[in-house]
C-alpha positions as CSV (number, residue, x, y, z in Angstrom):
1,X,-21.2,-27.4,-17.6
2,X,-21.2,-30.7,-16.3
3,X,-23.6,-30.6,-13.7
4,X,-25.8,-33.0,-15.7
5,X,-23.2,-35.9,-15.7
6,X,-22.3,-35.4,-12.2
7,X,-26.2,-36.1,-11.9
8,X,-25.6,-39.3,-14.3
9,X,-22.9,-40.3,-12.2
10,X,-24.8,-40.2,-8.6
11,X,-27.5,-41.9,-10.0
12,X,-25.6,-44.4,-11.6
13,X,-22.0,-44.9,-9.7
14,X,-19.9,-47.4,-11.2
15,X,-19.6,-50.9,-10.7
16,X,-16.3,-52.1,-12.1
17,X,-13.2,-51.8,-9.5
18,X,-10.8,-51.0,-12.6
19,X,-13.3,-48.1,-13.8
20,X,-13.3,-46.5,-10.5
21,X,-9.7,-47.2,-9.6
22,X,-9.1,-45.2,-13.3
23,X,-11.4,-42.7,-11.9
24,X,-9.7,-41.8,-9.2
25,X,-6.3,-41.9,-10.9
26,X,-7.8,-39.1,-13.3
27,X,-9.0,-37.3,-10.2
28,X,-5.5,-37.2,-8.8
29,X,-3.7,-36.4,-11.7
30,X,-6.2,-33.2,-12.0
31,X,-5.3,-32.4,-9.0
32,X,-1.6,-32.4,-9.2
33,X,-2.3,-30.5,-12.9
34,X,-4.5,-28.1,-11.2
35,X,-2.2,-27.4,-8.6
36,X,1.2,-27.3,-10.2
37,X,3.0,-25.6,-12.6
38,X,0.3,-26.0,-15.1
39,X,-1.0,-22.8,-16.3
40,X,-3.5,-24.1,-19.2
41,X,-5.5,-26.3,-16.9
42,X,-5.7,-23.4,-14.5
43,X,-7.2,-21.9,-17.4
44,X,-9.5,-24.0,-18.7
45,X,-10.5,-24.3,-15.0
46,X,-11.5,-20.6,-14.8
47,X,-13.5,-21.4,-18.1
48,X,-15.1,-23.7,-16.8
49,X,-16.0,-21.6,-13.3
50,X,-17.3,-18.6,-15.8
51,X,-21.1,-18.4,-16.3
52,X,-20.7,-20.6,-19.8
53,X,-23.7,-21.6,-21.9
54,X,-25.4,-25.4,-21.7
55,X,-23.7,-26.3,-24.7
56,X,-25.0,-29.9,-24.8
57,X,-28.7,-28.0,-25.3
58,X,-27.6,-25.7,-27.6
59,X,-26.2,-28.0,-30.1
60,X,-29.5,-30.4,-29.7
61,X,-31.1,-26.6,-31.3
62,X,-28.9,-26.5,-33.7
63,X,-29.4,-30.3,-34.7
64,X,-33.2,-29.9,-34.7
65,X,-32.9,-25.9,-36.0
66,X,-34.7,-24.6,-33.7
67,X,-31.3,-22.8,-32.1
68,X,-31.3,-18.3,-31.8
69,X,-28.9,-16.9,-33.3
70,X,-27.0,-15.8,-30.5
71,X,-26.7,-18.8,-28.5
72,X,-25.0,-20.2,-31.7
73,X,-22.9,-17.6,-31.5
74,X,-21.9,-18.4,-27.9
75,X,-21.7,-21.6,-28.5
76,X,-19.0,-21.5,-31.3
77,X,-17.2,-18.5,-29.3
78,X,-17.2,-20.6,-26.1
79,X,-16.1,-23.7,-27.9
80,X,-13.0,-21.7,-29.7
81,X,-11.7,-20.4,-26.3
82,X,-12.1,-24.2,-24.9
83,X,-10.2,-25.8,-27.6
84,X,-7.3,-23.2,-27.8
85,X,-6.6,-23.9,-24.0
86,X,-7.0,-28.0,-24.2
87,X,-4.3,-27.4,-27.6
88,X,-2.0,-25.5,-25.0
89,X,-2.9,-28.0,-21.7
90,X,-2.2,-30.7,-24.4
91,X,1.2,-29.6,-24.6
92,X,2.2,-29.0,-20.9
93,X,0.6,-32.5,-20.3
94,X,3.0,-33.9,-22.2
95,X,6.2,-32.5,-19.7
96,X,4.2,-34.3,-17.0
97,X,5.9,-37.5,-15.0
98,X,4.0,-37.7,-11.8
99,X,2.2,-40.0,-9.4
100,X,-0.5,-40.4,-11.7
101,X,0.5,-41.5,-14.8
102,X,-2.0,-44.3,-15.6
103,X,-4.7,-41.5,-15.3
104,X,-2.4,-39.6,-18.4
105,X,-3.5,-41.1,-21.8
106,X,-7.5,-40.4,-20.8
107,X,-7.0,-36.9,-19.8
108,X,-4.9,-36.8,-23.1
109,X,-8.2,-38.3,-25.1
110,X,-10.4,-35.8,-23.1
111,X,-8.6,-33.0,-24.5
112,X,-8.0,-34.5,-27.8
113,X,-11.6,-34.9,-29.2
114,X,-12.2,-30.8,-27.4
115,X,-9.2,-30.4,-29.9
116,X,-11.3,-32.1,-32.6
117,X,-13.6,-29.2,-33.1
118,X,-10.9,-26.3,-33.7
119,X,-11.1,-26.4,-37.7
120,X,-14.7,-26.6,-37.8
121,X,-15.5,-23.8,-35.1
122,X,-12.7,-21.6,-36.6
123,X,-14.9,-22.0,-40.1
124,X,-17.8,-21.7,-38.7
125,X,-17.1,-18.2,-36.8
126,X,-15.7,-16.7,-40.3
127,X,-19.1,-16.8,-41.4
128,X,-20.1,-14.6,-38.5
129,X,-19.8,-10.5,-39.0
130,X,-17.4,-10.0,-35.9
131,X,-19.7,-6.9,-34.9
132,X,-23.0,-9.2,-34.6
133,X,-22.4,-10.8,-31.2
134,X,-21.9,-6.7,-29.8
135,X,-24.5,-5.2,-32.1
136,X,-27.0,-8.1,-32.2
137,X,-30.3,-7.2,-34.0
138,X,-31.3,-9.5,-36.9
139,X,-30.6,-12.2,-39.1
140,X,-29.8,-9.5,-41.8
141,X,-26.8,-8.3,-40.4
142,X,-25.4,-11.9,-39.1
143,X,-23.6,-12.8,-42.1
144,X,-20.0,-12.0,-42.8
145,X,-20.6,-12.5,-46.7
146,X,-24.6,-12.7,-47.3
147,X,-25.7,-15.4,-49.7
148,X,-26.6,-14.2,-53.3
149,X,-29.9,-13.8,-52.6
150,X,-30.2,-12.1,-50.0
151,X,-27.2,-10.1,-52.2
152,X,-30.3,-9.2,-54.4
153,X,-32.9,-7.9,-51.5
154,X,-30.3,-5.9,-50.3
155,X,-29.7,-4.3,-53.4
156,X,-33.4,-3.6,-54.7
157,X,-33.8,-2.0,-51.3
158,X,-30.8,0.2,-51.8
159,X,-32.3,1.3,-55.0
160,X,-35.6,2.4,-53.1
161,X,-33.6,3.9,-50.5
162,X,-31.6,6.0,-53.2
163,X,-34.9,6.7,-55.2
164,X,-36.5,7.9,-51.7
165,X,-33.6,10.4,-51.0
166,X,-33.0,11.9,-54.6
167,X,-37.0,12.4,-54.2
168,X,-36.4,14.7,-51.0
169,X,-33.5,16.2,-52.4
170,X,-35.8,17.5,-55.1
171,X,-38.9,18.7,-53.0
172,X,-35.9,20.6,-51.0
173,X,-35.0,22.5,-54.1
174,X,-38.3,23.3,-55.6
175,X,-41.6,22.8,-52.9
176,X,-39.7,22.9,-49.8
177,X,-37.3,25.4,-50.6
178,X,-37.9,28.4,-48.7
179,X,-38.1,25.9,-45.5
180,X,-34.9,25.4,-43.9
181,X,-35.2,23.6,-40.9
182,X,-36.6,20.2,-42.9
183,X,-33.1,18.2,-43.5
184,X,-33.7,14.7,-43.4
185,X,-36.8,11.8,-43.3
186,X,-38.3,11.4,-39.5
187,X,-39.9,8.3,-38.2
188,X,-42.7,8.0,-35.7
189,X,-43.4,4.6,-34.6
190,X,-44.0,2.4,-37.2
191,X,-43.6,4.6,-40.2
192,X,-41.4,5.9,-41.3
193,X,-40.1,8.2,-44.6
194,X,-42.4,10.9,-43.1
195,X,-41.9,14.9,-44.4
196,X,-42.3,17.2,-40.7
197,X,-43.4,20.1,-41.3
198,X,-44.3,23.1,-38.5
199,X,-48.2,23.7,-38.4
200,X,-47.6,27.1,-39.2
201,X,-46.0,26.1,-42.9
202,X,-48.7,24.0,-43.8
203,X,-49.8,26.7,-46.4
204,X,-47.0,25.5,-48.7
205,X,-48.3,21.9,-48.9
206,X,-49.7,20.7,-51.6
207,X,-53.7,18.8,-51.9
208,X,-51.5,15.4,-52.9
209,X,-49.7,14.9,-49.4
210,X,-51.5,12.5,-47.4
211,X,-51.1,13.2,-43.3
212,X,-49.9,10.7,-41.8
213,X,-49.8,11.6,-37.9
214,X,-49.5,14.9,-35.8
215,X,-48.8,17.1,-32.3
216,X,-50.0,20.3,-32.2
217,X,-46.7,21.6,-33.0
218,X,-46.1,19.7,-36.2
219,X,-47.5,17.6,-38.9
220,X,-46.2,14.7,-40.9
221,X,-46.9,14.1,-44.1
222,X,-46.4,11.2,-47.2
223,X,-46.3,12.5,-51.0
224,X,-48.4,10.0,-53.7
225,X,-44.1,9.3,-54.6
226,X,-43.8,8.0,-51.2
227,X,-46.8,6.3,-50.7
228,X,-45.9,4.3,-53.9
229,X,-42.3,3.2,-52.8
230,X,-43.3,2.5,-49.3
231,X,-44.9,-1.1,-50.0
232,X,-42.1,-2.2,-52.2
233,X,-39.8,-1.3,-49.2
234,X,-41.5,-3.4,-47.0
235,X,-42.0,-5.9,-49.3
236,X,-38.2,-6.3,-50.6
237,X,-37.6,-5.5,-46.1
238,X,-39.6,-8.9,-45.7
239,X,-37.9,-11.3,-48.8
240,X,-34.7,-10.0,-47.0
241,X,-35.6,-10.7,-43.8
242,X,-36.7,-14.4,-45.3
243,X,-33.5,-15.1,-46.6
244,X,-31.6,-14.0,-44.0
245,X,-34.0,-16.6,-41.7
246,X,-33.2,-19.2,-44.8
247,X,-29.5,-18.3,-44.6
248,X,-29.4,-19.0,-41.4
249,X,-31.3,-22.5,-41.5
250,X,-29.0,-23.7,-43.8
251,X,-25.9,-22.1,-41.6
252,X,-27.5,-24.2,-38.8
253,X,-27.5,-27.7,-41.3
254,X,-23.9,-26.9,-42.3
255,X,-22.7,-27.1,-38.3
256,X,-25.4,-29.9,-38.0
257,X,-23.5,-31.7,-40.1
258,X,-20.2,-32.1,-37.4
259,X,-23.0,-32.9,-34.7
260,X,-20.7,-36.0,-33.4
261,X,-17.6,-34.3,-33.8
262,X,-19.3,-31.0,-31.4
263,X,-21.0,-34.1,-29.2
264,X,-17.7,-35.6,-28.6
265,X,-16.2,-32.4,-27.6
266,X,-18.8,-31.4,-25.5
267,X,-19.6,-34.7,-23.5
268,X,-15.4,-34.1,-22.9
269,X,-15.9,-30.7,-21.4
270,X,-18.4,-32.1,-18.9
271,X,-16.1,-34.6,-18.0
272,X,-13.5,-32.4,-17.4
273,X,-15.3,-30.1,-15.4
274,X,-16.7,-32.9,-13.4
275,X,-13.2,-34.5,-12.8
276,X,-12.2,-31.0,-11.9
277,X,-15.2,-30.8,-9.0
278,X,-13.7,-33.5,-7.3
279,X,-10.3,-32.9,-7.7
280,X,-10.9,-29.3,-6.3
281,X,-11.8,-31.8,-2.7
282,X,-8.6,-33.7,-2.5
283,X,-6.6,-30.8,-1.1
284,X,-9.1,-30.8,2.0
285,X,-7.2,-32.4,5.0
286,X,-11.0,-33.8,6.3
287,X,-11.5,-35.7,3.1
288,X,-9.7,-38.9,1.7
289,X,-9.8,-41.2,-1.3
290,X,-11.0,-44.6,-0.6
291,X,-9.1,-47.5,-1.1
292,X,-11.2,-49.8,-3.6
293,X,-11.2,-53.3,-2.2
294,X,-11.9,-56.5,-4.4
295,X,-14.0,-57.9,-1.7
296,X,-16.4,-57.2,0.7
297,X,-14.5,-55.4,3.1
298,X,-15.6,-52.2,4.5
299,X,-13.2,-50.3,7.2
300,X,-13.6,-46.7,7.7
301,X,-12.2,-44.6,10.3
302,X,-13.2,-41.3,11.7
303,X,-16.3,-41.5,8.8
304,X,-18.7,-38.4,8.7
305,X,-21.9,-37.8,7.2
306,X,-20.7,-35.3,4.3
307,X,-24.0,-33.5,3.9
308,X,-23.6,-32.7,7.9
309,X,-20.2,-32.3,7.7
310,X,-20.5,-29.5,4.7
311,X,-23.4,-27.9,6.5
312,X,-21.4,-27.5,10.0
313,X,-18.5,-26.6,8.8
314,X,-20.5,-23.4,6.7
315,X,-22.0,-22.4,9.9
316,X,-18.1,-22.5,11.4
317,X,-18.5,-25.7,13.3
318,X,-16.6,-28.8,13.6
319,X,-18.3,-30.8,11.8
320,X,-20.2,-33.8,11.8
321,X,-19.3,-36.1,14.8
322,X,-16.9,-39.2,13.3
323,X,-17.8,-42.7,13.6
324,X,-15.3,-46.2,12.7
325,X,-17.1,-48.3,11.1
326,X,-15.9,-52.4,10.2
327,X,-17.5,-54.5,7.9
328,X,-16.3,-58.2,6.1
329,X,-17.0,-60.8,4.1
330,X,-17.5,-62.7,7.7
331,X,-19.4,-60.2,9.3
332,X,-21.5,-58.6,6.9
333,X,-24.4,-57.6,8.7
334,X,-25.0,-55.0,11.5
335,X,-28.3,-54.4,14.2
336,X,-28.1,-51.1,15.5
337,X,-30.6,-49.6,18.2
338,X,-30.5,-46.9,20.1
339,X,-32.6,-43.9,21.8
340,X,-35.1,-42.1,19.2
341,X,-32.8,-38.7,17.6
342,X,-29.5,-40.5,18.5
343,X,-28.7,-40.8,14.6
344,X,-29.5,-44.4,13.4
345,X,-31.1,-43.5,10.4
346,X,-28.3,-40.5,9.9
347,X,-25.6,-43.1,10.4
348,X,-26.5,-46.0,8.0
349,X,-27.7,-43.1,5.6
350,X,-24.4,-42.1,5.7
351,X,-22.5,-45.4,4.5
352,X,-25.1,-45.4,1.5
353,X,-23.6,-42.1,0.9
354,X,-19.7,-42.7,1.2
355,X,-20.2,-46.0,-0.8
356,X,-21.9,-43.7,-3.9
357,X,-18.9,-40.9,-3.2
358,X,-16.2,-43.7,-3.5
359,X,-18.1,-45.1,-7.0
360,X,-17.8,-41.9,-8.7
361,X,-14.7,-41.6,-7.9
362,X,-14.8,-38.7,-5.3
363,X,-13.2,-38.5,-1.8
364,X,-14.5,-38.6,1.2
365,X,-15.1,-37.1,4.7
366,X,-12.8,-39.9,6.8
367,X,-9.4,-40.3,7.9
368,X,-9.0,-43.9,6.0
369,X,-10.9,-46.0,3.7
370,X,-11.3,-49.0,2.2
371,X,-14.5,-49.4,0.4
372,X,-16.2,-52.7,-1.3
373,X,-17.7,-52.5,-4.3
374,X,-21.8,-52.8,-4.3
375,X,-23.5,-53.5,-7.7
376,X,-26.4,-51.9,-5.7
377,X,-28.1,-50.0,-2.8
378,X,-31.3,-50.7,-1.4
379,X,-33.0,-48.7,1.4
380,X,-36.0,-48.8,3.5
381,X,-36.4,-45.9,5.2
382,X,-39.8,-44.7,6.2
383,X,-43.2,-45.3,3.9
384,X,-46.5,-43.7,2.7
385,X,-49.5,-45.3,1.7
386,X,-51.1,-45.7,-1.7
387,X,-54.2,-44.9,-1.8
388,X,-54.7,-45.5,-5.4
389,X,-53.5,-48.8,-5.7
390,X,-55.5,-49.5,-2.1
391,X,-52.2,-50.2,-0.1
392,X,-52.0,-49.2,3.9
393,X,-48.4,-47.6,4.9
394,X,-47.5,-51.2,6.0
395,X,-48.6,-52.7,2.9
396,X,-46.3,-50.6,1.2
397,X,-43.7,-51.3,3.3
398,X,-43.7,-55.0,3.2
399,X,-43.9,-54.1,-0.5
400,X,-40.6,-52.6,-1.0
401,X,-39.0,-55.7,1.1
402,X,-40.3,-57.5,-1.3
403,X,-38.9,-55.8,-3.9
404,X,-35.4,-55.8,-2.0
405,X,-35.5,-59.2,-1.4
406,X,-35.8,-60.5,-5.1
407,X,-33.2,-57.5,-6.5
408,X,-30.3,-57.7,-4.0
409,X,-27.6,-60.2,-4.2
410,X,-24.6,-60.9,-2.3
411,X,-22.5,-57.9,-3.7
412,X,-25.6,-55.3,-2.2
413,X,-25.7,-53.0,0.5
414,X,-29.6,-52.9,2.0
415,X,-30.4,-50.8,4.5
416,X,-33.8,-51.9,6.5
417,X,-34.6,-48.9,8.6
418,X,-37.1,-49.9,11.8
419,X,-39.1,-52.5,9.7
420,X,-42.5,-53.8,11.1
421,X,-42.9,-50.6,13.4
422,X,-46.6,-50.2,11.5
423,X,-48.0,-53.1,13.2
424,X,-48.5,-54.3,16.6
425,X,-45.4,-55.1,18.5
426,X,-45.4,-59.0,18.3
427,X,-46.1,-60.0,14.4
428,X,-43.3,-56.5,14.3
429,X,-40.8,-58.2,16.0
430,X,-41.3,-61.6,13.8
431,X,-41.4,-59.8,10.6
432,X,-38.3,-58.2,11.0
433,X,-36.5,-61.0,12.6
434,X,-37.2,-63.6,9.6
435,X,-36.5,-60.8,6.9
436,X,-33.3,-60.1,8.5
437,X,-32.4,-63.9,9.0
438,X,-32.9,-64.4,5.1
439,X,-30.6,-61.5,4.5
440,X,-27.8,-62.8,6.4
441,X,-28.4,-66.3,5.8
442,X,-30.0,-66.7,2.1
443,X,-29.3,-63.8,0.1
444,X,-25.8,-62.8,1.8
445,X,-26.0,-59.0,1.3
446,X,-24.4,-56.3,3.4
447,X,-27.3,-55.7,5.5
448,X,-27.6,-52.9,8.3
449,X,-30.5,-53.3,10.0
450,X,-32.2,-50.5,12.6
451,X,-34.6,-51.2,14.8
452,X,-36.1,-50.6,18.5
453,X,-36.4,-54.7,19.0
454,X,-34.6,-56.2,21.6
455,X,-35.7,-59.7,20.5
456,X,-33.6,-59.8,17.1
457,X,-30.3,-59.7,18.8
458,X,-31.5,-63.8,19.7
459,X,-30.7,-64.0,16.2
460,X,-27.0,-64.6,16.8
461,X,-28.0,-67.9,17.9
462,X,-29.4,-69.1,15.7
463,X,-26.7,-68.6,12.9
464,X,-23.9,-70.8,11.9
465,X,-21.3,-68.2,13.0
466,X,-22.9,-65.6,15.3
467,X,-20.5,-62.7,14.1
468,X,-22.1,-62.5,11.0
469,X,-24.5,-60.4,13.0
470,X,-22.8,-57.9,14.8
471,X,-25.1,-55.4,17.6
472,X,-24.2,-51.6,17.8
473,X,-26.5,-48.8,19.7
474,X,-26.2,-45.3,19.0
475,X,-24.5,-43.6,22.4
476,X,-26.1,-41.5,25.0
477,X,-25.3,-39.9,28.1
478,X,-27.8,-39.9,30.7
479,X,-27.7,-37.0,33.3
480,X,-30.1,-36.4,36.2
481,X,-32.5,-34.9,37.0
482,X,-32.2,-30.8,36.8
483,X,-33.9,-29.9,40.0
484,X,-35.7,-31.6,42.4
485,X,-38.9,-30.7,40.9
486,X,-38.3,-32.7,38.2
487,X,-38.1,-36.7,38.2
488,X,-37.3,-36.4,34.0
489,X,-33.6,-37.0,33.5
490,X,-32.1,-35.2,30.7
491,X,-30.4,-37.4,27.4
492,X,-27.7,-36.2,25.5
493,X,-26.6,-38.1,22.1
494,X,-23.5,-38.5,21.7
495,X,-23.9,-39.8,18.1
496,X,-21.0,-42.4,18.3
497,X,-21.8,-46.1,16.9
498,X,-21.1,-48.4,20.3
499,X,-21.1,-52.0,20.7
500,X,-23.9,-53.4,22.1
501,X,-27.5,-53.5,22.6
502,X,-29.5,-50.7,23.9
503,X,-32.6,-51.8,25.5
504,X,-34.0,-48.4,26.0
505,X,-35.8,-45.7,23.4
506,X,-35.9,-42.6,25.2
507,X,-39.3,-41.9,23.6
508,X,-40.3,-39.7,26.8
509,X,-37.1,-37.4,25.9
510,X,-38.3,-36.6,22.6
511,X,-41.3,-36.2,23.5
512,X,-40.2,-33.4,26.0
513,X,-37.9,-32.2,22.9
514,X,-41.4,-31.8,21.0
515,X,-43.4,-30.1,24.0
516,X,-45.6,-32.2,25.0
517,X,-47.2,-30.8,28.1
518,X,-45.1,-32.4,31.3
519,X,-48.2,-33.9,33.1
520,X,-48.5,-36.4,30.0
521,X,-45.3,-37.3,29.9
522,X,-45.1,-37.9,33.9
523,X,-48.2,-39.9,33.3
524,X,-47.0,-41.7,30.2
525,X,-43.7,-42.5,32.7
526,X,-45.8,-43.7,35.4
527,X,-47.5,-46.3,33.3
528,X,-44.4,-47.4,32.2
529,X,-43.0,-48.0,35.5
530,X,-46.5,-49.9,36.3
C-alpha cells in the first residue's frame, strides 16, 4: 500500500533535523507497538501484509467515475476492516508510556483521520446487496434497494416474464399436451425462450412456429406470441441495465463527494505501512538508527553497503565487508585511490546511500552513527555521450560538473567519481585537481573525490589547513607469483578504506580477471617496466 510514498520519500529524503528526528521517533515507537503487547497494530500489520487493493487509484476512479464495480466494493470493504482496527489500536495506544512518546500524538493523527472514514464507509456498504461481492455479475444486482426507476424496468420485465410463462402453461395444456418431456423454456446461446421439441414430434407443430436453431436430435422453435414479447424483453433488459449503469454513476458522485475525507485516510494508511517497513528493521542486530547531528559531522563505524549487505546475507554470507568512516566540518573532503575492482565507487556509493536511509528515517547497516544533514546529493559516476545535442562522453561529463558546481552548497555531499579519465592524462590530472580545489576551498561541500591521480594529493599544500583533504586507498593484499611459470602476482581486495595514497592500479589484474590472453598482458607489463 505504501510502496508509492516510500518511492516519494527516497527520491525526496528530508531536509529538516526536527522532521527526521520525529521520524525516527514514530519508527521506534512502531516498533515497540509492533512488538509488545499490542494486538491491534499486529493486526492492522497483517492487513497491511495481505494482497490489499491500490486504494489511492481506486478512489482517483471513483473521483473521475471511471471506477468497476468491484474494485469499489473492495475499496469500501478494505477500508471498513482498516478503520475498525485503527478504532481498536486507537485505544491500546492510549495505555502506552514508553520510550517514544514524542512520536505518540502523530501515530494518534495517523489513525485518527483512517478513523475519519468509518461513518461514511459503513453508509456507503448498506447500499451494497451483501451477496454482490460473492455473486458478482452486473450492475443490476449491485443494489441493496434499486432506485425507482430501475424499480420500474424491473417490474415491466416481470410482467413479460409472467406473460411468457402463463403462455407455456397454456400450449402445455392444449398443443403440447400429449408431450410430456417439454417442462420448462431452454436457451441456446443467445436466445433464449425457445420451445425443444424431439424431431420425431414435429408433426404436432403448428405452420406459425418459427425455428429457431437445431441438432439432429431436436428442434427449437418460437411461437408469433414469443416472437412479439421477445423485443420488449430486451428492450426493458437494456433500460434496466442503463439505470443500473446510472445508479451506479450517481453511487460513485455520492462517495465522490467525501474524496478528502477517503484521501486523508488513505495517504494515512501509506504512511503507516511505510513507518511499519522500517520499523520491521530495527530489531536486526546489523542495523542501527543514526544519530542526526546539527552539523557537518559524519562518523560511522563498522558501515556496510546495504544493497551488498541484503544480497550476501540472502545467499547465507556475511555480509558486506564493514568500513569506519570520519568526516567534519574541518575535514570535509576525502581522495581515495586505489587498485581498479577494489570498491571505490562501491564505497562512496555507499555513504550516498546511508545518508538517504538516515533522511527517511530508516536504520542502517553499521554499528554507530552520527549522520549530518545534506540538503542535497550530487554524483558523478560514469557518463555517455549525447549524440543529439552533439556532446562527446567528456563533454558530457564536464557538463554535469558544471551543473554540480552551480547547485551544491556547503550543506551537499558530491561525489566526483574518476573525473577527467576521458582525456589524455595531463589536461586529466589538471581538470580534476582545480575542480576539486574549488570544492574544498570555494563552495565548501562534503566532497569525496576518486581517482587514479597521484598528483592531486599535492593538493594538501596548497590549502590553508591541509586536513581538509584527507587521502584514503582502497586495500589490497599482494601475493606472489603462483608458480614459477608465472611472473603475474595475484591481488586480492580487501575492500577496507586505508589511509594513504596508493600509487598503483592493478590494471594488468583485471585485465587477467577479464581474460585477456597472457602474452598481452606480459607484454603490456614489459612496456611498463620499460
Amino acid at each position: 500500500m505504501g510502496y508509492r510514498l516510500l518511492r516519494q520519500w527516497l527520491a525526496r529524503p528530508l531536509i529538516d533535523h526536527q522532521a527526521i528526528r520525529d521520524r525516527q521517533s514514530c519508527v521506534l515507537l512502531i516498533k515497540e507497538l509492533m512488538h509488545g503487547p499490542f494486538e491491534k497494530f499486529k493486526r492492522i500489520e497483517e492487513a497491511l501484509n495481505e494482497q490489499i487493493p491500490d486504494l489511492q487509484r481506486i478512489l482517483t476512479r471513483i473521483h473521475y467515475l471511471r471506477c468497476s464495480a468491484k474494485d469499489l466494493c473492495r475499496l469500501l470493504s478494505v477500508t471498513l476492516v482498516l478503520v475498525d482496527y485503527a478504532i481498536a489500536a486507537s485505544h491500546e495506544l492510549q495505555k502506552y508510556n514508553g520510550a517514544s512518546l514524542n512520536a505518540k500524538p502523530h501515530i494518534t493523527h495517523l489513525l485518527s483521520c483512517i478513523a475519519n472514514a468509518k461513518e461514511v464507509t459503513r453508509f456507503a456498504i448498506s447500499d451494497i446487496h451483501p451477496q454482490w461481492s460473492t455473486n458478482a455479475k452486473s450492475l443490476v444486482s449491485f443494489f441493496q434497494t434499486p432506485t425507482a426507476q430501475m424499480q420500474q424496468h424491473m417490474f415491466k420485465k416481470e410482467q413479460i416474464t409472467n406473460a411468457l410463462q402463463t403462455h407455456l402453461n397454456d400450449l402445455l395444456s392444449s398443443t403440447l399436451s400429449h408431450i410430456d418431456y417439454v417442462k420448462d423454456y431452454v436457451v441456446c446461446g443467445d436466445t433464449s425462450y425457445l420451445i425443444q421439441l424431439k424431431n420425431e414430434d414435429l408433426d404436432s407443430v403448428p405452420e406459425s412456429w418459427i425455428k429457431m436453431n437445431g441438432t439432429k436430435q431436436v428442434s427449437r422453435f418460437h411461437t408469433p406470441f414469443i416472437r412479439q414479447l421477445i423485443p420488449e424483453m430486451e428492450e426493458c433488459q437494456e433500460q434496466l441495465e442503463n439505470a443500473s449503469k446510472l445508479a451506479f454513476v450517481q453511487f460513485q458522485k455520492a462517495i465522490g463527494q467525501h474524496y478528502f475525507l477517503f484521501h486523508d485516510c488513505f495517504a494515512a494508511v501509506a504512511e503507516l505501512d511505510c513507518l511499519m517497513a522500517l520499523a520491521r528493521l530495527c530489531p536486526d542486530p546489523g542495523l542501527v538508527m543514526p544519530m542526526t547531528c546539527d552539523t557537518m559531522t559524519m562518523s560511522l563505524v563498522q558501515s556496510r553497503h546495504p544493497m551488498i549487505d541484503a544480497l550476501e546475507k540472502e545467499q547465507g554470507r556475511l555480509g558486506a565487508i564493514p568500513n569506519d568512516i570520519f568526516m567534519s566540518p574541518d575535514t570535509k573532503s576525502m581522495l581515495i585511490t586505489g587498485p581498479n575492482m577494489g570498491g571505490k565507487s562501491s564505497l562512496v556509493k555507499q555513504i550516498a546511500l546511508l545518508s538517504i536511509l538516515h533522511q527517511i528515517g530508516s536504520p542502517i547497516p553499521a554499528h554507530s552513527a552520527v549522520m549530518p544533514v545534506f540538503d542535497s546529493i550530487f554524483i558523478l559516476s560514469g557518463a555517455s555521450d549525447a549524440i543529439l545535442k552533439g556532446q562527446s562522453t567528456f563533454m558530457k561529463e564536464l557538463t554535469t560538473t558544471k551543473h554540480i558546481m552551480d547547485q551544491a552548497t556547503c550543506h551537499s555531499l558530491v561525489i566526483l567519481d574518476e573525473l577527467g579519465r576521458g582525456t589524455c592524462t595531463i589536461d586529466g590530472t589538471a581538470i580534476a585537481y582545480a575542480v576539486l580545489k574549488h570544492f574544498i576551498t570555494d563552495i565548501g561541500a562534503m566532497t569525496l573525490f576518486v581517482s587514479h591521480y597521484p598528483f592531486l594529493t599535492t593538493l594538501q599544500n596548497e590549502l590553508s589547513y591541509p586536513e581538509q583533504l584527507r587521502i584514503y586507498h582502497m586495500g589490497y593484499i599482494e601475493l606472489p607469483a603462483e608458480n614459477r611459470f608465472s611472473s603475474r602476482p595475484t591481488i586480492v581486495f580487501t575492500h577496507k578504506l586505508e589511509p594513504g595514497l596508493c600509487t598503483v592500479s592493478h590494471a594488468l589484474h583485471v585485465a587477467s580477471m577479464a581474460d585477456i590472453p597472457g602474452s598481452i598482458i606480459d607484454h603490456a607489463k614489459n612496456i611498463i617496466s620499460n
